[in-house]
Every structure is written in C-alpha cells, then in structure tokens.
C-alpha positions as CSV (number, residue, x, y, z in Angstrom):
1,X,-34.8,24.5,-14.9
2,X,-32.1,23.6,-12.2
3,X,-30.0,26.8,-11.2
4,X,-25.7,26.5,-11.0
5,X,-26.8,25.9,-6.9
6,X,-29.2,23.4,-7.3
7,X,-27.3,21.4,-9.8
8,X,-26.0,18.2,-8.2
9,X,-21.8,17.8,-7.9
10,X,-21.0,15.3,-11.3
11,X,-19.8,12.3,-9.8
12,X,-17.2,9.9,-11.0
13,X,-16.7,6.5,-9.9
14,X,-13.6,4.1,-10.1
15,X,-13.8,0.2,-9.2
16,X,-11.2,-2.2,-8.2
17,X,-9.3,-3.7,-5.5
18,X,-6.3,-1.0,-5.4
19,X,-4.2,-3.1,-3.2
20,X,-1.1,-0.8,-2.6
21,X,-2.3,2.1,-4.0
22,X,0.4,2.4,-6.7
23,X,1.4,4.6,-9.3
24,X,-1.3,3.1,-11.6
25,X,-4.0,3.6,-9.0
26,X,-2.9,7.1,-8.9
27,X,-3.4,7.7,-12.0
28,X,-6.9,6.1,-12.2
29,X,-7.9,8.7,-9.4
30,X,-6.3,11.9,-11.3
31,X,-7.7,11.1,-14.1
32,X,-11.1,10.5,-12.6
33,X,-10.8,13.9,-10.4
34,X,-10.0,16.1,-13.5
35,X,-13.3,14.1,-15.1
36,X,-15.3,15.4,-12.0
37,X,-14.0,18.7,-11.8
38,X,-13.8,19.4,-15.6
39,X,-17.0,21.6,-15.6
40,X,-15.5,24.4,-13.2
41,X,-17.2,23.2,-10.2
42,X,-15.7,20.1,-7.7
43,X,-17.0,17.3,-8.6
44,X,-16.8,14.3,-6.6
45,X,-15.0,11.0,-6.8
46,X,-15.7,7.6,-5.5
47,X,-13.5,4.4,-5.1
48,X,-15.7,1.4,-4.6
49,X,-12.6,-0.5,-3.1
50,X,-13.2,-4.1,-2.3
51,X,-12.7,-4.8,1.2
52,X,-10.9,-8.0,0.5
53,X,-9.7,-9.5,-2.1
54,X,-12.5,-11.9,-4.4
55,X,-10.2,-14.6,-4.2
56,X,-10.5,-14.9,-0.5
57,X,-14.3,-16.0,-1.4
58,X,-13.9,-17.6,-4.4
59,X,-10.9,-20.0,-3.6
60,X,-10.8,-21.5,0.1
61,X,-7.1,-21.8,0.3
62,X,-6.2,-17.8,-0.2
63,X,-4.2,-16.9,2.5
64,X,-1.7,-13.9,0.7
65,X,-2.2,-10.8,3.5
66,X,-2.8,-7.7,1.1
67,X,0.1,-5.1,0.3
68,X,-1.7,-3.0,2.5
69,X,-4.7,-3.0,5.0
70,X,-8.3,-1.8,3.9
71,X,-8.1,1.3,6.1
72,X,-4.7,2.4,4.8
73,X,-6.0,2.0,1.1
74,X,-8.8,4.2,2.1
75,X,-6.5,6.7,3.7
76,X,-4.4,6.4,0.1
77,X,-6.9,6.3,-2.3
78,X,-8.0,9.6,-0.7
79,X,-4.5,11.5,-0.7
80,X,-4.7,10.3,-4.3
81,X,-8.2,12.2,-4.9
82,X,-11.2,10.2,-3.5
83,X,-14.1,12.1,-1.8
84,X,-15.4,9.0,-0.5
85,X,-13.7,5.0,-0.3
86,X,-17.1,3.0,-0.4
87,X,-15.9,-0.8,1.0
88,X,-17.4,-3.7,-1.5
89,X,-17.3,-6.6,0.6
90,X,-17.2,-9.7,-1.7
91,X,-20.1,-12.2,-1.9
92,X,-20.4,-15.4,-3.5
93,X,-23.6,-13.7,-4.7
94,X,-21.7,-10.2,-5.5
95,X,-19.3,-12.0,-7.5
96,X,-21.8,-14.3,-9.6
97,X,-23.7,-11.2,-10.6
98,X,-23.2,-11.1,-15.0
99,X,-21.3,-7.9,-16.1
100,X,-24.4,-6.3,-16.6
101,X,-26.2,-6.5,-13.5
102,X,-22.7,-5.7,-11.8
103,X,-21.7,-2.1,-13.1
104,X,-25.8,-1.2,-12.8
105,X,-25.4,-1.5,-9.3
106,X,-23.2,0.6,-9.2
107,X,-24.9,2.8,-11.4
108,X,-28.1,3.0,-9.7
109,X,-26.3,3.9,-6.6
110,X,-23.7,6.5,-7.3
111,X,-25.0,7.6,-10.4
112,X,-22.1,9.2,-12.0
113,X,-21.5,10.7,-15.5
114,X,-18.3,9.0,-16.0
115,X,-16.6,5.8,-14.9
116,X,-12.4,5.2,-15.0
117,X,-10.6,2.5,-15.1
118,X,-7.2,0.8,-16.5
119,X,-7.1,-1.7,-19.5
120,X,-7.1,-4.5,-17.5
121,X,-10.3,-4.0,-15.9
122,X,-12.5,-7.4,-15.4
123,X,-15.7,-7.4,-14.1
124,X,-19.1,-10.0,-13.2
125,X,-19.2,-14.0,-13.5
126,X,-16.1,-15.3,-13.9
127,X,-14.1,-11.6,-15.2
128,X,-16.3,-12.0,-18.4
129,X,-16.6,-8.3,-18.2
130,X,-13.9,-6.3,-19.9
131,X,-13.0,-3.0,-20.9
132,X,-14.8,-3.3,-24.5
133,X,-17.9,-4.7,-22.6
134,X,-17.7,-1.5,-19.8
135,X,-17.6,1.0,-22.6
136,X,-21.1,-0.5,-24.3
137,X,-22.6,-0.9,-21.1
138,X,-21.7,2.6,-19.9
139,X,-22.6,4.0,-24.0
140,X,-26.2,2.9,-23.3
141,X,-26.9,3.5,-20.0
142,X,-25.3,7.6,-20.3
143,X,-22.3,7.2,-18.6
144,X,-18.6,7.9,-20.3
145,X,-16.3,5.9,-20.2
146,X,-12.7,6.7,-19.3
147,X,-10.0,3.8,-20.3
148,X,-6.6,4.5,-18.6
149,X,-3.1,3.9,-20.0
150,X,-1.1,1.7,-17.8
151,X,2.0,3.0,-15.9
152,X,5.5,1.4,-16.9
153,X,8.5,2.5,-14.2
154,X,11.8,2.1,-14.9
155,X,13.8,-0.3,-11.7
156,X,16.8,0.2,-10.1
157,X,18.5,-2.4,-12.0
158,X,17.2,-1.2,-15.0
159,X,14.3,-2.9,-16.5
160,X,11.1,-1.5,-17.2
161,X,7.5,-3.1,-15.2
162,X,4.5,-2.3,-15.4
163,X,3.4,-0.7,-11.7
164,X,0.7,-3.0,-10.6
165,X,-0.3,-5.2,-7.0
166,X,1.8,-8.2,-8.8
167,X,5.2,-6.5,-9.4
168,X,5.1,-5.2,-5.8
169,X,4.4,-8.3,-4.0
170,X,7.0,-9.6,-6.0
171,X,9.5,-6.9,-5.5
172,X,8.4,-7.0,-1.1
173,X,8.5,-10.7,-1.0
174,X,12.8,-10.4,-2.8
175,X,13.5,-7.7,-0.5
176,X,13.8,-5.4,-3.2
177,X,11.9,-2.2,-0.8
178,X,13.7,0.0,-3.1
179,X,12.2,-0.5,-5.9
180,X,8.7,-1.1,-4.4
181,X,8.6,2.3,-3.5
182,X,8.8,3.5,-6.9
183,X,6.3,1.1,-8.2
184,X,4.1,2.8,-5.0
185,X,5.2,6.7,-5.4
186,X,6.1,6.2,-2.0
187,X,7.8,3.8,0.6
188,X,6.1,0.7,1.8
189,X,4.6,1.0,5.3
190,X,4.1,-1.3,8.0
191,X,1.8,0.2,11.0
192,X,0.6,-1.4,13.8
193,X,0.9,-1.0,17.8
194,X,3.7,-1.9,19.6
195,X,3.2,-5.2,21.9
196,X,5.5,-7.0,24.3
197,X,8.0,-9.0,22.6
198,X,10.5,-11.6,24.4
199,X,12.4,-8.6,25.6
200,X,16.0,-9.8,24.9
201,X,16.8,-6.6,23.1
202,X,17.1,-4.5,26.0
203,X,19.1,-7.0,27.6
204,X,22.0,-6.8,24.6
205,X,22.2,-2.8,24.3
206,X,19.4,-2.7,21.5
207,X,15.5,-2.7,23.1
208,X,13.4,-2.7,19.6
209,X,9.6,-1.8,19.3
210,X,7.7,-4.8,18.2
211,X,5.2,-4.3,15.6
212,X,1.8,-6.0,15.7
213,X,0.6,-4.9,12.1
214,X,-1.2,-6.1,8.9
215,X,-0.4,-5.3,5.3
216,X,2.9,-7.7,3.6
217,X,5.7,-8.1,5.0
218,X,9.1,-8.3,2.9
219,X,11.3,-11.1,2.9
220,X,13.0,-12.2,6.1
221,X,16.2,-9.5,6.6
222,X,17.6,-6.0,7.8
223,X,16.1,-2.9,6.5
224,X,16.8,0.8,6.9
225,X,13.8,2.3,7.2
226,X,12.2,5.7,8.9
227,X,9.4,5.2,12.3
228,X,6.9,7.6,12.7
229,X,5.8,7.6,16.5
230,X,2.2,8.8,17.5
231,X,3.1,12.1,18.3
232,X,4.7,12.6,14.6
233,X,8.2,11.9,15.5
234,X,10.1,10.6,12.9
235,X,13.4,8.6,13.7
236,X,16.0,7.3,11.6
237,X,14.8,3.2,12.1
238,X,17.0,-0.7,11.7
239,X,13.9,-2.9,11.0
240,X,14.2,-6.8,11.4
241,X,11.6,-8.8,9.3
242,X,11.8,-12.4,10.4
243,X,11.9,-15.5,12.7
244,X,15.2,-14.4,15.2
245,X,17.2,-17.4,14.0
246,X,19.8,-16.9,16.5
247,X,17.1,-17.4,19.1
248,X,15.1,-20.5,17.3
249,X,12.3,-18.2,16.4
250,X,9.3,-20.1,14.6
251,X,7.3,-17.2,14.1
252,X,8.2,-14.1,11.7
253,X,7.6,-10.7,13.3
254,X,8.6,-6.9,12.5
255,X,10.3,-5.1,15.0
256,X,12.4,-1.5,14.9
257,X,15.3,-0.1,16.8
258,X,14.8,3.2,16.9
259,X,18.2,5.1,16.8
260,X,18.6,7.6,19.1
261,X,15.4,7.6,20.7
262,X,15.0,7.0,24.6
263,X,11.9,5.3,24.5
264,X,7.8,6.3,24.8
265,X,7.5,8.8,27.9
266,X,4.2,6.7,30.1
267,X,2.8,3.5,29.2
268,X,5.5,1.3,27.3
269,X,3.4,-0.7,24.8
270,X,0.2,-0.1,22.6
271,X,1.3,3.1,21.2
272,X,1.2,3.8,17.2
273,X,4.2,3.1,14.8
274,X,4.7,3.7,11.2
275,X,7.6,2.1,9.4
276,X,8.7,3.2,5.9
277,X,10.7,0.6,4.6
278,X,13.8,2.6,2.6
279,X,16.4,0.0,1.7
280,X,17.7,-3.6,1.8
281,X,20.3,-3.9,4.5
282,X,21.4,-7.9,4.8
283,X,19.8,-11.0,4.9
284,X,18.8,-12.3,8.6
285,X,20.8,-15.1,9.5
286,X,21.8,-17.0,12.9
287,X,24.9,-16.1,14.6
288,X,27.0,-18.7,17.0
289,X,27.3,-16.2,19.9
290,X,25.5,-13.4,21.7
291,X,28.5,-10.9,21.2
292,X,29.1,-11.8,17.7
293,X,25.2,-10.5,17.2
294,X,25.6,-7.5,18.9
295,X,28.9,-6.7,16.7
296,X,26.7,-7.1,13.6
297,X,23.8,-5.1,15.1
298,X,26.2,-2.6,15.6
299,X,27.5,-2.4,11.8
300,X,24.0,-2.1,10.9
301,X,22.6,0.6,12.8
302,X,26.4,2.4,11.1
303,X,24.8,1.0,8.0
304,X,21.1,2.2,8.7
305,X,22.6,5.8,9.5
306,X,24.5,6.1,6.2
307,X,21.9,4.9,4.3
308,X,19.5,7.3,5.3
309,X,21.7,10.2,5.7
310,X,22.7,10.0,2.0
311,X,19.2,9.9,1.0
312,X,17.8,12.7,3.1
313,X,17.2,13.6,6.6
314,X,13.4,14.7,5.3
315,X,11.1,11.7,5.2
316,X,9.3,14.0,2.8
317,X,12.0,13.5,0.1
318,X,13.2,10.3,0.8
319,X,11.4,8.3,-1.7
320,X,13.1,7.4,-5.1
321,X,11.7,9.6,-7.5
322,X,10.1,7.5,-9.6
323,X,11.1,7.0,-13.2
324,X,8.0,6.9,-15.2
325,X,7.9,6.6,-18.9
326,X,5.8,7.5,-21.8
C-alpha cells in the first residue's frame, strides 16, 4: 500500500482557449487549485491551452489577432494557479476527434481526478460535446467533474456582462480600455520590442517608443496608459494606436511617449516594453498643421498625467477594482 510519500500529487486539468485570461478564467483556475489541493497536500493543475484559436484551422479566412499572445496566456494562466500551460496546437484531425475520444486523450495523459470547466464548455466534432456530455464521460471514466458559474461584472456605464473573450474584444475594439480591465482583473497589455519608427517624434519635441507587439490592439486613438521598461521601470505613458493620419499613415502601429523619461542608456531599439492601457484619452484624428499637433500632444501628455495621478501613482493599484456580482 502506497505511503503519504509515494502517493502521486492529485492532478486537475482545465481545457479551453483562455484568450485574455479574464475574470472567468480566473475563476476556472481557483477553483481547480482548491480541487487539487483539497486533500492537504499541493496538488497540481494543468491548463491544456490551445495555442491558437480552432477557428484559424477550421475556417480559412480567420484573421482576428487574439486578446493576448500564447506566451503571455501561459505567463497568466499561471499567476492565476497553473503548475503547467500544456499548448494544444489545433488539427484538422484534433478537432474532428468525437467528444469521446477528445477528453480520453486527455485523460490518458494527465490523468487527473477532477476536470473544471465553465457552463459553456464545447468539446469534439463540431462542439457536440457539452457540459451534460463531460460530466457522463468523466462519471464513467473516475474523474469529477467540476461545472463553474460564470462571472457577470458590473461596467462603468452601468450594465452588467458576462466577463468572457467576446465582451473584451468588443470593449478593446470601442476603446472602452476601462472597462476591459475589469472584465480582465487587470489592464490590457501590449508588449513587444521597440523598433525604428519614421522618427518624426523626436523632430517635434515628443520621440515615442514604437511597439512591435502581438495581442489586440484597441481602436485607433490616445490612451493613458503605464510602460514598463526592461529593467522594471515603470513610467507614466501617452499611447497612440493608429495609422498617424496627419502624416498619411496606411498602416496602424502602437507607439508610447514616455513622460519624463530621457531615453534607454546604450543601444536605442530592441529593448522590452510593456504598456498597460488605463484609460480612453481622444480619438486620433488629422491635424492641418505641425504646430497645431504638437499643441494637442501637449494637452494630452497634461491629460495623461491627470489621469494617472488621480488613479494612483502604484501600477499595483491602478486597475478598477472590479465589481463582480453574485
């Protein structure tokens, strides 16, 4: 008979795409840590994460970038409780297999004691799979079954969503950063190395870090926001999303002016940044004249400042606490 020692850690497995990692996600993983650790000793918790979305197979004219990168979810779905982010990269045969032969290969690998998921949950050929069908399947082959509630939020504005990958893109895509962050728990983050951009901000008073990055952008406008530099300096940040319509731009890009800061000490691009996106600031629009930019870019970095100094200096407590109801 196996001693206390000998015993295998229980582990618990969660499945899904978990693009942003939101509130709901969150609570998949607590809920599937207190599973694994409910017998005294740590458990361990996996999140079989799917690398990219199934529609990127499944239909060949998916183009929507994910909320967030596969290596940020990873880093997220950890702070959130994972032991281990296992990547499911979807197949054309992966995503034909029934429900059955789906969840047992998952089973056969990980054997856990429990798997946790939301109401919502869709599995095998064609999402026949639901959370009825997982309970059975899990009933006869040993394993528990763990159906989540979801997690409604109150808005700034009032109403009351459901925190899921829809409602933020939707929210990102109006410019409503705000209120994406407490669908997330957090602020949305863009990060990416800085590259050469065209330049011109230097030229006017204002030299901005350009962001190469993945993950969704927001709508095309100002932001205040917060960059977090390589070295773990955090500066207060005016963020442009969009095509620089003043200069004919065709192509949208994210770039930051960091107030206050003097620049990187050594080499000028290809250095880390981090931008938390706090708060809508104005729409981007074109301006007739150089100056009459620069007057504008100058309200907004006033703006930006304000913003951020009434929310708090801290980055640690400068996400809406969010308002979730039971």
């Amino acid at each position: 008979m196996p001693t206390a020692s000998t015993t295998p850690p229980s582990t618990v497995v969660t499945i899904g795409n978990f693009d942003g990692v939101h509130l709901g996600h969150q609570a998949l993983l607590r809920t599937a840590r207190a599973r694994a650790d409910a017998n005294g000793a740590k458990g361990s918790v996996i999140a079989a994460a799917f690398s990219s979305h199934p529609s990127t197979v499944l239909r060949d004219d998916h183009t929507t970038r994910p909320i967030t990168p596969f290596e940020e979810r990873a880093r997220l779905l950890k702070d959130a409780g994972a032991d281990e982010v296992v990547p499911i990269h979807p197949t054309r045969e992966l995503l034909a297999m029934s429900p059955e032969a789906f969840v047992d290969s998952f089973f056969e690998t990980h054997k856990p004691i429990a798997i946790v998921e939301g109401g919502d949950f869709r599995f095998g050929a064609n999402r026949e799979g639901d959370s009825s069908a997982l309970k059975k399947l899990g009933a006869s082959r040993g394993v528990e079954t763990i159906i989540v509630n979801e997690v409604d939020v109150g808005l700034t504005d009032q109403h009351i969503v459901r925190a899921s990958s829809t409602i933020t893109r939707w929210l990102l895509e109006q410019g409503r950063v705000s209120d994406a962050s407490i669908v997330l728990g957090r602020p949305h983050r863009l990060t990416g190395n800085i590259v050469q951009g065209d330049r011109r901000g230097r030229q006017i008073g204002f030299p901005t870090a350009n962001l190469d990055c993945q993950g969704l952008f927001p709508s095309d406008g100002i932001y205040a926001g917060l960059a977090t530099l390589d070295d773990g300096q955090v500066w207060p940040a005016a963020i442009s999303v969009g095509t620089k319509p003043t200069f004919n731009g065709t192509h949208r890009v994210v770039e930051a002016y960091l107030c206050g800061w003097d620049g990187p000490e050594g080499e000028e691009y290809g250095w880390g940044c981090s931008l938390d996106l706090i708060a809508w600031v104005r729409e981007q629009i074109r301006f007739s004249s150089i100056a009459s930019l620069v007057t504008q870019i100058e309200r907004d970095v006033d703006h930006v400042l304000r913003c951020l100094d009434t929310l708090s200096s801290s980055p640690s407590v400068i996400t809406p606490t969010p308002r979730v109801l039971t």
